[in-house]
Backbone as a chain_set.jsonl record, in Angstrom:
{"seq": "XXXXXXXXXXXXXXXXXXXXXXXXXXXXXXXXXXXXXXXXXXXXXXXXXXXXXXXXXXXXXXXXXXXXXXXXXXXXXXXXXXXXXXXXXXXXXXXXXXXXXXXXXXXXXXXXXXXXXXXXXXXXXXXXXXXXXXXXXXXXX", "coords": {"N": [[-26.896, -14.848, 6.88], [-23.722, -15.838, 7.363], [-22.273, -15.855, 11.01], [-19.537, -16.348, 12.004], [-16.338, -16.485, 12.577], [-13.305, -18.109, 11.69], [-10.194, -17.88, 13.277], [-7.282, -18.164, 13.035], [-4.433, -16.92, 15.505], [-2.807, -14.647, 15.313], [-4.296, -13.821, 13.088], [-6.562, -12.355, 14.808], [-5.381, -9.915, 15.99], [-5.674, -8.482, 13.918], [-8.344, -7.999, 13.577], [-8.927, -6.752, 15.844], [-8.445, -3.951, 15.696], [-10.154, -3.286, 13.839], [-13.103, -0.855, 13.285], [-14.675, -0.82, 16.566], [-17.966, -1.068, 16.633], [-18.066, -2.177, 14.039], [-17.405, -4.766, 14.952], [-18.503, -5.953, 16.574], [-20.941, -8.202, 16.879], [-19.894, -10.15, 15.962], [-18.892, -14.179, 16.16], [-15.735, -15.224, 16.88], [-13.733, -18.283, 16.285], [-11.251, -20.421, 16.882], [-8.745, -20.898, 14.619], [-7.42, -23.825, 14.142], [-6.394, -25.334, 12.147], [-4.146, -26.993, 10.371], [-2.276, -27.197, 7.369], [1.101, -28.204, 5.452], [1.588, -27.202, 2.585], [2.898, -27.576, -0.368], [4.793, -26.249, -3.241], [4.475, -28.605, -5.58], [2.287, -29.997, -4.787], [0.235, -27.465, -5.178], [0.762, -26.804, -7.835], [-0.526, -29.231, -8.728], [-2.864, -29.467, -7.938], [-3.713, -27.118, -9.123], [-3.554, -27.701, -12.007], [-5.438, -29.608, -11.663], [-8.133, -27.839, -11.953], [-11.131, -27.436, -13.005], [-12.535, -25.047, -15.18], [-15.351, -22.161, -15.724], [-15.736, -19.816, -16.303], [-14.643, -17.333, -18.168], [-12.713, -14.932, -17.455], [-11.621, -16.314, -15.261], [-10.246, -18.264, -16.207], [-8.529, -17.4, -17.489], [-7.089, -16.309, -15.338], [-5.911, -18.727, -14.493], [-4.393, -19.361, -16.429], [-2.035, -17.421, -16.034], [-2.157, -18.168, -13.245], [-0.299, -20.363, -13.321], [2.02, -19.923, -13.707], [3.133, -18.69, -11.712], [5.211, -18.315, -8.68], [4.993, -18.154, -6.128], [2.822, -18.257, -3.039], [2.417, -15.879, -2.132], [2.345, -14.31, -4.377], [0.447, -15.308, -5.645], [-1.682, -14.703, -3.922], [-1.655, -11.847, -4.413], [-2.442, -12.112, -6.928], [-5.307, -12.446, -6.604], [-6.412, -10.97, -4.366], [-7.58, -8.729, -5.523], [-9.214, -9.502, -7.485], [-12.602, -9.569, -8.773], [-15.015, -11.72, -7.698], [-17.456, -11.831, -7.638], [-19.635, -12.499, -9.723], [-18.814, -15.043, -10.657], [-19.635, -18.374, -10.574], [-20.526, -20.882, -8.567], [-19.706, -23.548, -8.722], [-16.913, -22.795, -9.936], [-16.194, -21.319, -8.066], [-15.443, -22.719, -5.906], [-13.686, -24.856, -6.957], [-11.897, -23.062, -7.436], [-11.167, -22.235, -4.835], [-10.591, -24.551, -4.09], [-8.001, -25.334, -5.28], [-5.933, -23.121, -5.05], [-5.824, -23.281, -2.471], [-5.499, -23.802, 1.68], [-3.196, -22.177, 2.691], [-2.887, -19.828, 0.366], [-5.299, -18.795, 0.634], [-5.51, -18.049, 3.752], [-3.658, -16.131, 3.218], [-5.24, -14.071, 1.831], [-7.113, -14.112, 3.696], [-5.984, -12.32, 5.461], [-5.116, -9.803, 4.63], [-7.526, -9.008, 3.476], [-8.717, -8.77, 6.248], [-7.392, -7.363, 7.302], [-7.784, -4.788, 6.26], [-10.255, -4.362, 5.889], [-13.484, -2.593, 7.274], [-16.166, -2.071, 7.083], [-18.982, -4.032, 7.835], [-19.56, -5.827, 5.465], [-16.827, -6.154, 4.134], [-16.047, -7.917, 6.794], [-17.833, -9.713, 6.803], [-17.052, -11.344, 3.519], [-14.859, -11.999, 5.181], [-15.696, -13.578, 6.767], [-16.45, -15.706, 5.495], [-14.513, -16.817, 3.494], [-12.98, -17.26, 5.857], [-14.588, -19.689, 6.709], [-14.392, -21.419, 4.799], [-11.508, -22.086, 4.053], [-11.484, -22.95, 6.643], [-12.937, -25.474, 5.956], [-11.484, -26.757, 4.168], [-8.888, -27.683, 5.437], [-9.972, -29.914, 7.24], [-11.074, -31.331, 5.289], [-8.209, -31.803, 4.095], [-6.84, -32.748, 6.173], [-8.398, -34.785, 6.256], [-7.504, -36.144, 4.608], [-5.37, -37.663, 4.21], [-3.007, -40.371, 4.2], [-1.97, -42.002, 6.809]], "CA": [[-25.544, -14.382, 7.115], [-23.048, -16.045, 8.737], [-21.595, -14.808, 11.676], [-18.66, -17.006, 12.892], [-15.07, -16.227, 12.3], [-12.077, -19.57, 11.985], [-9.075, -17.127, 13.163], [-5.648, -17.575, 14.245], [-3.6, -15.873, 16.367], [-2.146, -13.659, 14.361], [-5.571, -12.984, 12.487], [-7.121, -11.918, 15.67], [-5.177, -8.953, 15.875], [-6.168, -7.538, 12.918], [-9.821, -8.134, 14.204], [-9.088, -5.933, 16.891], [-8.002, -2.722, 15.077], [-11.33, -2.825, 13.329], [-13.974, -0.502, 14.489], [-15.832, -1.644, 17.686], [-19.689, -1.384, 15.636], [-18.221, -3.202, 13.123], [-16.353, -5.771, 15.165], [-19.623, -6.242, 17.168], [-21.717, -9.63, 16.3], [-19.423, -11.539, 15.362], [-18.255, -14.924, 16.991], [-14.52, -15.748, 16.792], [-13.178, -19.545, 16.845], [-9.921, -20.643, 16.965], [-8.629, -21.931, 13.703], [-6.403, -24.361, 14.566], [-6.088, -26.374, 11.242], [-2.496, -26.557, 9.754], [-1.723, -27.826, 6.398], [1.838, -27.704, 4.929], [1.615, -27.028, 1.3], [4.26, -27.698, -1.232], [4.498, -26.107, -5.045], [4.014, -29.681, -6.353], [0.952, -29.931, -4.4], [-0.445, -26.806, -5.547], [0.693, -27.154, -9.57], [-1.05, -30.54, -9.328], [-4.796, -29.124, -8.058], [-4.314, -25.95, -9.99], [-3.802, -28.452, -12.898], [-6.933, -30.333, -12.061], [-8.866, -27.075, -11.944], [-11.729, -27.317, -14.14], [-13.007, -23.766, -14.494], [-16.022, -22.12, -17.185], [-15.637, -19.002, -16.466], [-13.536, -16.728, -18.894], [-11.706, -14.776, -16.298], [-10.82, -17.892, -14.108], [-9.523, -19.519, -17.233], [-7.582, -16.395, -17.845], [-6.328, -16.365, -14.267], [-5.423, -20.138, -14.236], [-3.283, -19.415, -17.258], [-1.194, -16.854, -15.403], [-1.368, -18.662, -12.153], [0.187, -21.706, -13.172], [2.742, -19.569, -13.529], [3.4, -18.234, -10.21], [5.888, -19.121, -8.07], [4.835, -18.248, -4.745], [1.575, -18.024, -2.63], [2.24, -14.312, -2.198], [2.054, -13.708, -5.688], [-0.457, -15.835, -6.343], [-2.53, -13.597, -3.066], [-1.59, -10.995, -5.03], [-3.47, -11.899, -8.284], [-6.636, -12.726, -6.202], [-7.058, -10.324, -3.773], [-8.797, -7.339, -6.396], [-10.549, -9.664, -8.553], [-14.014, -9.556, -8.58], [-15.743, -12.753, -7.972], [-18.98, -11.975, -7.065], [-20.445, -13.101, -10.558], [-18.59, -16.28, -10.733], [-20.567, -19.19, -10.132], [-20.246, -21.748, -7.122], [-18.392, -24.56, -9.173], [-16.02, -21.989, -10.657], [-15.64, -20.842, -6.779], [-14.947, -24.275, -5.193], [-12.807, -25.602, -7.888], [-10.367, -21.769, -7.607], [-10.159, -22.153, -3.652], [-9.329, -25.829, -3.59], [-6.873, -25.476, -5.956], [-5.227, -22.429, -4.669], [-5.104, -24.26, -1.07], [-5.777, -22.689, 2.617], [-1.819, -20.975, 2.777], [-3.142, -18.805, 0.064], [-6.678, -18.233, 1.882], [-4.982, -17.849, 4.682], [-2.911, -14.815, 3.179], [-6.368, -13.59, 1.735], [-7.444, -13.495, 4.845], [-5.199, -11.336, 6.329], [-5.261, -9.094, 3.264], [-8.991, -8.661, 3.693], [-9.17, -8.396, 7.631], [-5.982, -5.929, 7.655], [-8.477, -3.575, 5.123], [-12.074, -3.998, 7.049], [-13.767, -1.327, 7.698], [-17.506, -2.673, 7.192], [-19.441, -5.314, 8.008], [-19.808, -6.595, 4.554], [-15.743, -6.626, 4.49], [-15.854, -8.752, 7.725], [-18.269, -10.935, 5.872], [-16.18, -11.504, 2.857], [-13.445, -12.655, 5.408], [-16.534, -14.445, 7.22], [-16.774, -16.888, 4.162], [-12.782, -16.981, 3.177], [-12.696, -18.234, 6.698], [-15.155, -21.055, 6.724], [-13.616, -21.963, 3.385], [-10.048, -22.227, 4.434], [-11.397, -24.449, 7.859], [-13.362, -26.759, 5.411], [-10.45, -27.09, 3.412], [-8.167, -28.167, 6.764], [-10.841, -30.627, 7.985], [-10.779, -32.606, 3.832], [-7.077, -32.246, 4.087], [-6.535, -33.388, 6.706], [-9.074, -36.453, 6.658], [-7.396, -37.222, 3.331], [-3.718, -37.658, 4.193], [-2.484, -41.668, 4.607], [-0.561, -42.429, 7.692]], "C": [[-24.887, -15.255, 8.181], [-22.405, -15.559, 9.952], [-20.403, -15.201, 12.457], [-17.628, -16.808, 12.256], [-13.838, -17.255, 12.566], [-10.984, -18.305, 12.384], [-8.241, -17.585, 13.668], [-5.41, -16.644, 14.75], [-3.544, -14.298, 16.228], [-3.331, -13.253, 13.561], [-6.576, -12.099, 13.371], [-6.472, -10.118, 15.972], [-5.491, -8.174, 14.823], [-8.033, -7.413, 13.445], [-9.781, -6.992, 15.175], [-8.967, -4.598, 16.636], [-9.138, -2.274, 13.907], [-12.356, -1.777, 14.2], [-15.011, -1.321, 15.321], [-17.373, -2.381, 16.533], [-19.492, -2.166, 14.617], [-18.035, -4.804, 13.525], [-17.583, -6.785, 15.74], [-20.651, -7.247, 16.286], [-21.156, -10.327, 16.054], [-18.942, -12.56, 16.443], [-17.346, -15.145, 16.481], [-14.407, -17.364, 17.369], [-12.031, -19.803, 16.772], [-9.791, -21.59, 15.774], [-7.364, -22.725, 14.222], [-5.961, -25.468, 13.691], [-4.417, -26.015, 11.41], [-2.638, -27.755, 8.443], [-0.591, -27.572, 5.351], [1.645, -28.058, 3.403], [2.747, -27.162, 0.823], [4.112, -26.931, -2.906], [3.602, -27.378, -5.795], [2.935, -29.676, -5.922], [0.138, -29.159, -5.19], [-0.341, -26.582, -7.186], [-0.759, -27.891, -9.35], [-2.568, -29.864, -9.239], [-4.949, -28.064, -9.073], [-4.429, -26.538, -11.438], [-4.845, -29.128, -12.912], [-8.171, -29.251, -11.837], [-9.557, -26.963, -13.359], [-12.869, -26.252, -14.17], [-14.27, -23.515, -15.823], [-15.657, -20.71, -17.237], [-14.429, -17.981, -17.103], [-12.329, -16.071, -18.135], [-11.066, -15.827, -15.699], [-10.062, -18.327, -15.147], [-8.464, -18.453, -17.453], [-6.398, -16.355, -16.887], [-5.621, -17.529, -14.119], [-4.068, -20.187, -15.264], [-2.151, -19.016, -16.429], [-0.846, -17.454, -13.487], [-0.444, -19.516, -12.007], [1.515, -21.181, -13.384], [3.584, -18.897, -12.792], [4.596, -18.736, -9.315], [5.715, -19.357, -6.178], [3.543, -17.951, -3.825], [1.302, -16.53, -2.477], [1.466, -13.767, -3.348], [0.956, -14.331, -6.526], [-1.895, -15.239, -5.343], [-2.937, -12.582, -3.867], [-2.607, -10.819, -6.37], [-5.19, -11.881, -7.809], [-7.514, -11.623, -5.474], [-7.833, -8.953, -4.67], [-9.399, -8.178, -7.094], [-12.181, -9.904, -8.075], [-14.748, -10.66, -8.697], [-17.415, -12.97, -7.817], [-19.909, -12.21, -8.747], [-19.562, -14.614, -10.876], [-19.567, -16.95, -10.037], [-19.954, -20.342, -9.324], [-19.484, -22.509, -7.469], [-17.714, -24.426, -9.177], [-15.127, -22.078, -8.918], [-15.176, -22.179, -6.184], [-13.904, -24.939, -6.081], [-11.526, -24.425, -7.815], [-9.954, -21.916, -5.901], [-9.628, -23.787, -3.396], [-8.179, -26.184, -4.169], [-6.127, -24.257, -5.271], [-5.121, -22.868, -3.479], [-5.104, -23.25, -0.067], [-4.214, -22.074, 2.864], [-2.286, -19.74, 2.045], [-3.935, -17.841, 0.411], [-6.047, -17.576, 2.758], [-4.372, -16.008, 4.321], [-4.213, -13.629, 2.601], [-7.198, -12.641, 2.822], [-7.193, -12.194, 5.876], [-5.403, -10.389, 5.538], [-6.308, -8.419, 3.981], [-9.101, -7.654, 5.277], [-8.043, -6.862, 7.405], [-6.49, -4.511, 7.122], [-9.742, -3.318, 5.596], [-12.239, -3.022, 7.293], [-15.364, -1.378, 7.779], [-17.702, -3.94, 7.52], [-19.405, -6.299, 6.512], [-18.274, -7.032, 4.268], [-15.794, -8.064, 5.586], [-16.636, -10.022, 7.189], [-17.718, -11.729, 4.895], [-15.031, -12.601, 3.838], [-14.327, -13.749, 6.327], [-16.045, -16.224, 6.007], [-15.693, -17.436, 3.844], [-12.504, -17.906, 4.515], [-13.129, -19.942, 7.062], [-14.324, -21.809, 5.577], [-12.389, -22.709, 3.874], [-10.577, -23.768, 5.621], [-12.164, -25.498, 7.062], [-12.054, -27.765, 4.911], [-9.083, -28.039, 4.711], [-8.754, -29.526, 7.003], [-10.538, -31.612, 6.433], [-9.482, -32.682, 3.287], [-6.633, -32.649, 4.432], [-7.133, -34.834, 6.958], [-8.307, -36.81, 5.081], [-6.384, -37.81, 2.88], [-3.817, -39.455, 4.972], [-1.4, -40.993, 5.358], [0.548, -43.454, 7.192]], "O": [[-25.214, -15.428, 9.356], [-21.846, -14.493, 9.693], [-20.138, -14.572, 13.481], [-17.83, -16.938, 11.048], [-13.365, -17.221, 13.702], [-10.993, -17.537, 11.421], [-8.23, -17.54, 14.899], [-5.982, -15.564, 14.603], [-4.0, -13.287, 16.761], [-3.303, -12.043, 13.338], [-7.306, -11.259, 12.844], [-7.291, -9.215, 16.143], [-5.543, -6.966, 15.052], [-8.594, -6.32, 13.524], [-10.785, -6.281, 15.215], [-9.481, -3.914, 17.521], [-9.081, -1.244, 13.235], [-12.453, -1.795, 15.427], [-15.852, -2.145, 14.961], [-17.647, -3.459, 16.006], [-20.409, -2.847, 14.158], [-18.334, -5.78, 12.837], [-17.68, -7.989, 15.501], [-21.034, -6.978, 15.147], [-21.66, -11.426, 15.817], [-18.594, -12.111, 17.535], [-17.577, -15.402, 15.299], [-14.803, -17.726, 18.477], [-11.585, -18.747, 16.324], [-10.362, -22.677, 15.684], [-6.389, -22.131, 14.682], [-5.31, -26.414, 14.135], [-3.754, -25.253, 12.115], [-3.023, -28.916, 8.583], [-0.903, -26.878, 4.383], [1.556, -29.244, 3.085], [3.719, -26.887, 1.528], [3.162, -27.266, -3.614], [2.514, -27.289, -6.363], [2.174, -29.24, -6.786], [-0.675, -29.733, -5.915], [-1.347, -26.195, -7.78], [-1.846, -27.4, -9.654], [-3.313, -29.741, -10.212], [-5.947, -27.96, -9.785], [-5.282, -26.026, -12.163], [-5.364, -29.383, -13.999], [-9.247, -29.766, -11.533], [-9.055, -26.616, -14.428], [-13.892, -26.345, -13.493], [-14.322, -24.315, -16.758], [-15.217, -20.345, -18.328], [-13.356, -17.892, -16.507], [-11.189, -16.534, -18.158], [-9.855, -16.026, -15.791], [-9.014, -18.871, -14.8], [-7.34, -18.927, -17.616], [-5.206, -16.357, -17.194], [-4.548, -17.38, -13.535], [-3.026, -20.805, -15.048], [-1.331, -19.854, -16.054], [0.137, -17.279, -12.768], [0.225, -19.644, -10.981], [2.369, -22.056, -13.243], [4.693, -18.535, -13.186], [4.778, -19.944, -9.47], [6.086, -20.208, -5.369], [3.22, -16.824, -4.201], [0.197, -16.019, -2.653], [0.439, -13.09, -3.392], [0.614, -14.043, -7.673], [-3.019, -15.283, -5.843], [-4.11, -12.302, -4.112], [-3.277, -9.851, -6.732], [-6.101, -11.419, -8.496], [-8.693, -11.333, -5.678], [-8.72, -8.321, -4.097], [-10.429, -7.677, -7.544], [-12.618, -10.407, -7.04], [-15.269, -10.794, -9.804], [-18.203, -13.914, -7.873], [-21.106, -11.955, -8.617], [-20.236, -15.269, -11.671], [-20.254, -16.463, -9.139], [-18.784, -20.646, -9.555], [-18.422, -22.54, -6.846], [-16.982, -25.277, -8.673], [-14.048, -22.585, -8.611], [-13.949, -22.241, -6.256], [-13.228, -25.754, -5.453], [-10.367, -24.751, -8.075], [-8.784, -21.779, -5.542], [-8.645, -24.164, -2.758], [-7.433, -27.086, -3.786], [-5.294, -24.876, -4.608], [-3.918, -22.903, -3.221], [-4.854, -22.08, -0.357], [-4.398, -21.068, 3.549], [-2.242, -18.663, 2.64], [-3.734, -16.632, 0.531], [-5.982, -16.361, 2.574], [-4.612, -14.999, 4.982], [-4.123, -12.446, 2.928], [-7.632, -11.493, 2.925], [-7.851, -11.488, 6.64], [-6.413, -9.87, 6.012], [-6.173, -7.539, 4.831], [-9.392, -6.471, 5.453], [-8.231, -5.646, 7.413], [-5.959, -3.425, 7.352], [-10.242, -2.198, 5.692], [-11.293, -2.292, 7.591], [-15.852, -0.64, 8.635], [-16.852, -4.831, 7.523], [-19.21, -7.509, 6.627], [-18.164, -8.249, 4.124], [-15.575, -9.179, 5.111], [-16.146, -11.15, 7.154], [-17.765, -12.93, 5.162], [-14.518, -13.639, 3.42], [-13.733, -14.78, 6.643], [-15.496, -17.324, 6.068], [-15.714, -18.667, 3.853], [-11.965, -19.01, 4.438], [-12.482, -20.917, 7.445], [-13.669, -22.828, 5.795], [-12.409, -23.927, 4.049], [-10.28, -24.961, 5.557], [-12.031, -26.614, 7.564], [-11.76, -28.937, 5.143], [-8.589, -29.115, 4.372], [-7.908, -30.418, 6.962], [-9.782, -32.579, 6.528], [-9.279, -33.352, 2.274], [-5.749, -33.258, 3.83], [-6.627, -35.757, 7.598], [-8.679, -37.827, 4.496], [-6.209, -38.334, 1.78], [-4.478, -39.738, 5.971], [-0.532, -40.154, 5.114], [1.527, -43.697, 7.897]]}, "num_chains": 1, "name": "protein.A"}
């Protein structure tokens, strides 16, 4: 298990309105990525999303039709990924991009109430700061 938390600011407060016993073990870091996203951006990866799983392919249909990271939060946060497989998973968050994570995140933390919640947003978080760290090493000056 991991136990380290990327948070902003603004995610930290929701951290705090969890219960204590749950809140307890974890380490907080300061996320301090930033990456501005654009539509075109996010068409283009969700277009190079190469998915197997039937759902995902289902979801990719209807995301590409989306217009806004909200609504594209929106389709993510109830689905059930815990039988998707790791490719599937790495290929749906780098195409959906850390703004959407990001709103995931909040989602998630704002709903905590267990540890296995806080985990969930454990993982969403590392995710999101990987994603910062190969966006940002991959941008020409």
């Amino acid at each position: 298990m991991m136990n380290t938390l990327y948070l902003s600011a603004s995610e930290r407060l929701f951290l705090e309105k969890i219960p204590s016993d749950v809140r307890s073990g974890w380490e907080v870091a300061d996320e301090t990525g930033v990456y501005i996203d654009s539509p075109l951006k996010q068409k283009l990866r969700m277009s190079l999303m190469r998915l197997h799983d039937p759902h995902l392919l289902s979801f990719k249909e209807k995301a590409q039709k989306v217009a806004t990271a909200e609504e594209l939060k929106n389709m993510i946060a109830d689905m059930d990924l815990s039988h998707v497989n790791e490719s599937d998973l790495s290929a749906l968050f780098f195409a959906i991009g850390p703004e959407v994570i990001s709103r995931l995140i909040g989602h998630t933390l704002a709903r905590a109430t267990t540890d296995e919640q806080v985990e969930q947003v454990a993982s969403l978080t590392l995710i999101r700061h990987s994603l910062y760290t190969a966006f940002a090493s991959s941008r020409v000056s």
